[in-house]
BALO-617445 format. One record per residue (C-alpha): x, y, z; residue in one letter. Coordinates in Angstrom, 3 decimals, padded with zeros to 6 digits, m for minus. Each point is the difference from the previous one (the first is absolute). Example, Ala and Ser with C-alpha at 12.3 -4.5 7.8 and 13.67 -1.06 7.14 Angstrom:
2
xx, yy, zz, residuo
012.300, m004.500, 007.800, a
001.370, 003.440, m000.660, s
***
This chain:
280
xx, yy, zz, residuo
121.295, 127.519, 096.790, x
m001.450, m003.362, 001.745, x
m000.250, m003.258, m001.829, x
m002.947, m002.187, 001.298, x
m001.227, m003.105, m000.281, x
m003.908, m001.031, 000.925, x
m001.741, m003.200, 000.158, x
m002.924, m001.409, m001.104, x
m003.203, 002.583, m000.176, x
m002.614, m002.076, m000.812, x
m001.970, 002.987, m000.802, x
000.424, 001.480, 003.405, x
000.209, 003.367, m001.257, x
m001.199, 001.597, 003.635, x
003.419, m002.068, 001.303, x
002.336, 001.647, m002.527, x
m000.963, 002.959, m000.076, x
000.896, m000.061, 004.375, x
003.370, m001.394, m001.224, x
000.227, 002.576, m002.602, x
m000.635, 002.923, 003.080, x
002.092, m002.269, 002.754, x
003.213, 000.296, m002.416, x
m000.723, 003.325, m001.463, x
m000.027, m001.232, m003.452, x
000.802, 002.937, m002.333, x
m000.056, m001.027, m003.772, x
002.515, 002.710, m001.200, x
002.259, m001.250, 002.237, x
m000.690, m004.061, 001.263, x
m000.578, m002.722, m002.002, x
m002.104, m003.001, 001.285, x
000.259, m003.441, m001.305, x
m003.886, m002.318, 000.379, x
001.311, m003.758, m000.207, x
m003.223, m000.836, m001.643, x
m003.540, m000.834, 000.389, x
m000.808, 003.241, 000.179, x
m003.993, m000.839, m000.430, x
m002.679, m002.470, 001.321, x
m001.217, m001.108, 003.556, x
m000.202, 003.353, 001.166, x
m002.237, 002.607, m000.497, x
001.559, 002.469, m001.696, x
001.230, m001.690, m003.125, x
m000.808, 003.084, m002.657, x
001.416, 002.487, 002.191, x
003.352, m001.790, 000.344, x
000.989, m000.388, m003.662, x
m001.450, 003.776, m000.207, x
002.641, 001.211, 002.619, x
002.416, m002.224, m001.711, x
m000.691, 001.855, m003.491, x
000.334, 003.390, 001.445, x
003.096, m000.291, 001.397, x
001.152, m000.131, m003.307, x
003.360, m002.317, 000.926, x
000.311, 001.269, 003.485, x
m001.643, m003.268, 000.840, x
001.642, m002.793, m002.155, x
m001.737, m003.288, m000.036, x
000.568, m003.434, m001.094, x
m003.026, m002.702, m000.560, x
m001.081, m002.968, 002.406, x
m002.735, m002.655, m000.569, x
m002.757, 002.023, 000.662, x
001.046, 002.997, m002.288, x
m000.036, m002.508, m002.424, x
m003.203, m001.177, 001.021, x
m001.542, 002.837, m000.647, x
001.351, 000.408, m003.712, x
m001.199, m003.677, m000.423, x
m003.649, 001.210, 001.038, x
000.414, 002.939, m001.877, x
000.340, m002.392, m003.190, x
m002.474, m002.547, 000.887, x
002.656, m002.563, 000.520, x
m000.870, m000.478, 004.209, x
m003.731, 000.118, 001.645, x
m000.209, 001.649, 003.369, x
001.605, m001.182, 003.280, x
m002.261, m000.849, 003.013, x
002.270, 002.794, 001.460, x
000.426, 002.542, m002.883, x
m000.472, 003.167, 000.722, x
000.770, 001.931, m003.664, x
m003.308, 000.887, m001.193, x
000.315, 003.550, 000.763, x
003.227, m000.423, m002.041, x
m001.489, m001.799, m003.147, x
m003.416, 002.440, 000.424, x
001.946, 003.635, m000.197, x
m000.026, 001.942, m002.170, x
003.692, m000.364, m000.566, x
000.548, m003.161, 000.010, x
001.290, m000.182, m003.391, x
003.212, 002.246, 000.229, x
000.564, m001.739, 004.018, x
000.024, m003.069, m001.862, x
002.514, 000.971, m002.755, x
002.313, 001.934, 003.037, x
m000.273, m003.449, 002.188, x
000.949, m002.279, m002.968, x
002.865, 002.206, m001.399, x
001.828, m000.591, 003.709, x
002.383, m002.328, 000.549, x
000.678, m003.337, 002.130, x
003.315, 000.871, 001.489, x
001.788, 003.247, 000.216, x
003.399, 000.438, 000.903, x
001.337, 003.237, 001.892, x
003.384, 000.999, 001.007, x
000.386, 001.316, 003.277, x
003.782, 001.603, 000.181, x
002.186, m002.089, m001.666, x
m002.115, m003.065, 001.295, x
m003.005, m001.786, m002.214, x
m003.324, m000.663, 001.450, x
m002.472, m002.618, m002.016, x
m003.830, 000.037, 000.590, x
m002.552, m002.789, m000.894, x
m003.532, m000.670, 001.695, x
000.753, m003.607, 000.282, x
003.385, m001.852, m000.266, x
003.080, m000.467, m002.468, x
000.052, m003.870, m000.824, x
003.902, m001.520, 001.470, x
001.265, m000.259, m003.787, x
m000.182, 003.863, m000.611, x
001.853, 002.307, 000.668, x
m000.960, 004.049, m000.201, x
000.917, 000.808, m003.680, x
m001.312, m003.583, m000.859, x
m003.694, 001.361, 002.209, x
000.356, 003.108, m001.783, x
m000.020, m000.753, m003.722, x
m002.802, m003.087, 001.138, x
m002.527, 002.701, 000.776, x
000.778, 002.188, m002.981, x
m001.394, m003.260, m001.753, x
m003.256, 000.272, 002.035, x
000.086, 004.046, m000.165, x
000.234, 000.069, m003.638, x
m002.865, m002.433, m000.253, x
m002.401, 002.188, 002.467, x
000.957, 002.609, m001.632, x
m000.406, m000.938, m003.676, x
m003.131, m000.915, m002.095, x
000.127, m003.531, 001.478, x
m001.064, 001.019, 003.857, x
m003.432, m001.006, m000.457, x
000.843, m003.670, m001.583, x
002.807, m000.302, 002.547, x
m002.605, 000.222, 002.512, x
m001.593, m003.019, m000.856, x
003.169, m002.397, 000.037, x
000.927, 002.111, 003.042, x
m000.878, m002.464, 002.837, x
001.305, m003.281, 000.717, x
002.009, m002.053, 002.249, x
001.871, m001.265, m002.687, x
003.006, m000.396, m000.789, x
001.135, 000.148, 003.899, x
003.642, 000.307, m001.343, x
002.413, 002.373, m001.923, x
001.562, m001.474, m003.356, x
002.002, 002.570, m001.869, x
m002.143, m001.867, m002.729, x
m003.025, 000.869, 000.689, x
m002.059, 001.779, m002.549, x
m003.601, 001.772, m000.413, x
m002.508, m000.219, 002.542, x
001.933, m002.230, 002.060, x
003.058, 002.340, 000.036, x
m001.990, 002.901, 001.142, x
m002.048, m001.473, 002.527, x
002.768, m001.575, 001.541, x
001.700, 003.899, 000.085, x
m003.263, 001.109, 001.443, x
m000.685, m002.826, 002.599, x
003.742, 000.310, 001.443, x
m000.383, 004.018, m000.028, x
m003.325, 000.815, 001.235, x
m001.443, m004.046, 001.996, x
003.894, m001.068, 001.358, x
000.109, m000.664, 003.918, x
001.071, m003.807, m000.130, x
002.308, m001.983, m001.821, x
002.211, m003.341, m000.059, x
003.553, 000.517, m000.312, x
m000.053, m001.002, m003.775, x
m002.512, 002.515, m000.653, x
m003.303, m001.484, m000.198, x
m002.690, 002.589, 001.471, x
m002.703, m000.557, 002.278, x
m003.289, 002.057, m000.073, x
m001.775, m001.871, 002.627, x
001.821, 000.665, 003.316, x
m000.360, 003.892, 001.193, x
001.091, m000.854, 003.420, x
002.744, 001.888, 001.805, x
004.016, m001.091, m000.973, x
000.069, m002.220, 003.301, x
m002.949, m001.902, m001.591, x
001.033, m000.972, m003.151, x
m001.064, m003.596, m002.010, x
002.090, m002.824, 000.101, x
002.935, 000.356, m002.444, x
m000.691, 003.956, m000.486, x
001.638, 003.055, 001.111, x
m000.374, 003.570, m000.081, x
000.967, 001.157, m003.514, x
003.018, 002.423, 001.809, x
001.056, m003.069, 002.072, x
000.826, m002.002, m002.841, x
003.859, m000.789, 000.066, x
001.899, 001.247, m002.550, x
m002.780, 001.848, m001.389, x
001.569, 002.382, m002.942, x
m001.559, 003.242, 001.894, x
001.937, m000.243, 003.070, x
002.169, 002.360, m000.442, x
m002.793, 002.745, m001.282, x
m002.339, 001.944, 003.015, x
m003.506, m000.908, m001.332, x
m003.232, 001.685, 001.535, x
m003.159, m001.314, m000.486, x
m003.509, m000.515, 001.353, x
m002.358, m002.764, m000.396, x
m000.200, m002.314, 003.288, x
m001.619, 001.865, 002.854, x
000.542, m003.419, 001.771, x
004.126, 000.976, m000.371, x
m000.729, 003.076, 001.726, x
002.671, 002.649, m000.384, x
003.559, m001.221, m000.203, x
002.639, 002.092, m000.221, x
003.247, m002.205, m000.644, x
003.374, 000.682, m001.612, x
m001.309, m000.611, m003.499, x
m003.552, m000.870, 000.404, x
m002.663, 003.168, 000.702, x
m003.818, m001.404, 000.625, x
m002.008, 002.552, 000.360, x
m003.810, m001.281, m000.344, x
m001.397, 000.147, 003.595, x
m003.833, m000.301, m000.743, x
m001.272, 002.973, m000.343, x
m003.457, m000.962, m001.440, x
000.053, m002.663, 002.512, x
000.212, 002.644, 003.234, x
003.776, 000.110, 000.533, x
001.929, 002.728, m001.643, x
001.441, 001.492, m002.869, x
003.604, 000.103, 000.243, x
002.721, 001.933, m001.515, x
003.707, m000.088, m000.364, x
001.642, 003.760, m000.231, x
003.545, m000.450, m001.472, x
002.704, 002.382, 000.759, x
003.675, 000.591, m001.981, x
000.523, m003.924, m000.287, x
m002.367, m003.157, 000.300, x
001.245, m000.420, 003.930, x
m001.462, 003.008, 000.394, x
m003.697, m000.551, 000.506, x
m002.966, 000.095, 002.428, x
m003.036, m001.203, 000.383, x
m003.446, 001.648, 000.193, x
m003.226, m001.111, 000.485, x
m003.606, 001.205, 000.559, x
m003.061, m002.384, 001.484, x
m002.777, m000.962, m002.533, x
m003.259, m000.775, 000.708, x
m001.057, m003.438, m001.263, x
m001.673, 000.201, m003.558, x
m000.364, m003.268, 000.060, x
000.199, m003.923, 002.485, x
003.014, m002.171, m000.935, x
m001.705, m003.498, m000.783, x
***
């Protein structure tokens, strides 16, 4: 059995299914981990989540900002993007039960790998967290997008605000704070404060920011974290750190990380993609 992780789709479904052929994915026997945004910019948005479905857990997923753009179309809560591409998602016939799969995932999964833990998230863990603290933060979220609430929790969704954690934090403000840091996260100061301006690579950051992993102290250090997000990052493949978005919909590649016996133990692949769509 191989343990793999995959960045961001984008609804490049052409691209993962190469990946899927170039590793010799087998779902009785591998399982394959999509570090979100599994849908929009690319072309093949529909047939993604399809493939995703009938793997039936082969391939585990966890949401990013466009997954959850798509539920918040789905309810009415977001208009189109000047680059959406989910109308073949929101026109199928099935769009109903993809839409109740795709909300019932979660934001971060955590998978041991020997005796060794592995966290994935689409975006970023905020310095202040830790795993178990990231953990039980997005059951809050998953229980919500999962419940009867989803569709009003769409519409306090999105915001800016509050750009810090406070254990205090309640309602709306609570979860959208759980859901910027999870699935929007590239920079931050070293208090905490997020930025959702700057998508630049880590060499480039704003005055007084850092890349979230490069905050000292941060209460993650000590965990491996995957996750996609910044194509700008490009893949990095550190001690603890695993960025694995390399632009796929963009015309680089899809990229993933085979793991062996222990977390040490990995490889890269990666296939070419054709461009979907201009950067810009």
């Amino acid at each position: 059995m191989s343990i793999y992780c995959i960045g961001d789709v984008q609804g490049c479904d052409a691209a993962l299914g190469r990946l899927l052929e170039t590793i010799d994915f087998s779902p009785s026997r591998d399982q394959v981990f999509l570090l979100g945004d599994l849908v929009n910019r690319g072309p093949q948005s529909l047939q993604v989540l399809q493939r995703c479905m009938r793997a039936d857990g082969a391939i585990a997923v966890i949401l990013g900002n466009h997954d959850l753009h798509l539920l918040a179309r789905f309810h009415g809560a977001r208009k189109a993007g000047r680059r959406d591409t989910l109308d073949d998602v929101l026109s199928a016939p099935d769009c109903p039960v993809l839409i109740d799969w795709l909300r019932r995932q979660p934001l971060v999964r955590q998978h041991m790998i020997g005796a060794e833990s592995l966290l994935m998230v689409h975006a970023g863990l905020l310095p202040a967290w830790n795993a178990a603290q990231a953990l039980a933060l997005a059951q809050e979220v998953e229980d919500t997008l999962a419940g009867p609430d989803c569709a009003a929790f769409m519409h306090s969704m999105y915001g800016n605000k509050p750009r810090r954690w406070r254990d205090t934090l309640q309602g709306p403000d609570r979860l959208r704070v759980i859901v910027n840091a999870f699935t929007r996260l590239r920079f931050c100061s070293a208090e905490g404060r997020m930025d959702f301006d700057s998508a630049e690579g880590a060499d480039q950051a704003p005055p007084g920011l850092m890349p979230w992993f490069e905050v000292p102290g941060r209460a993650s250090r000590g965990t491996t974290i995957a996750f996609g997000h910044w194509s700008t990052l490009g893949v990095q493949d550190r001690c603890n750190v695993l960025a694995l978005d390399s632009g796929c919909v963009w015309g680089g590649c899809l990229s993933a990380l085979r793991f062996g016996d222990t977390l040490a133990a990995r490889e890269l692949i990666q296939v070419k993609c054709q461009a979907a769509q201009q950067p810009g």
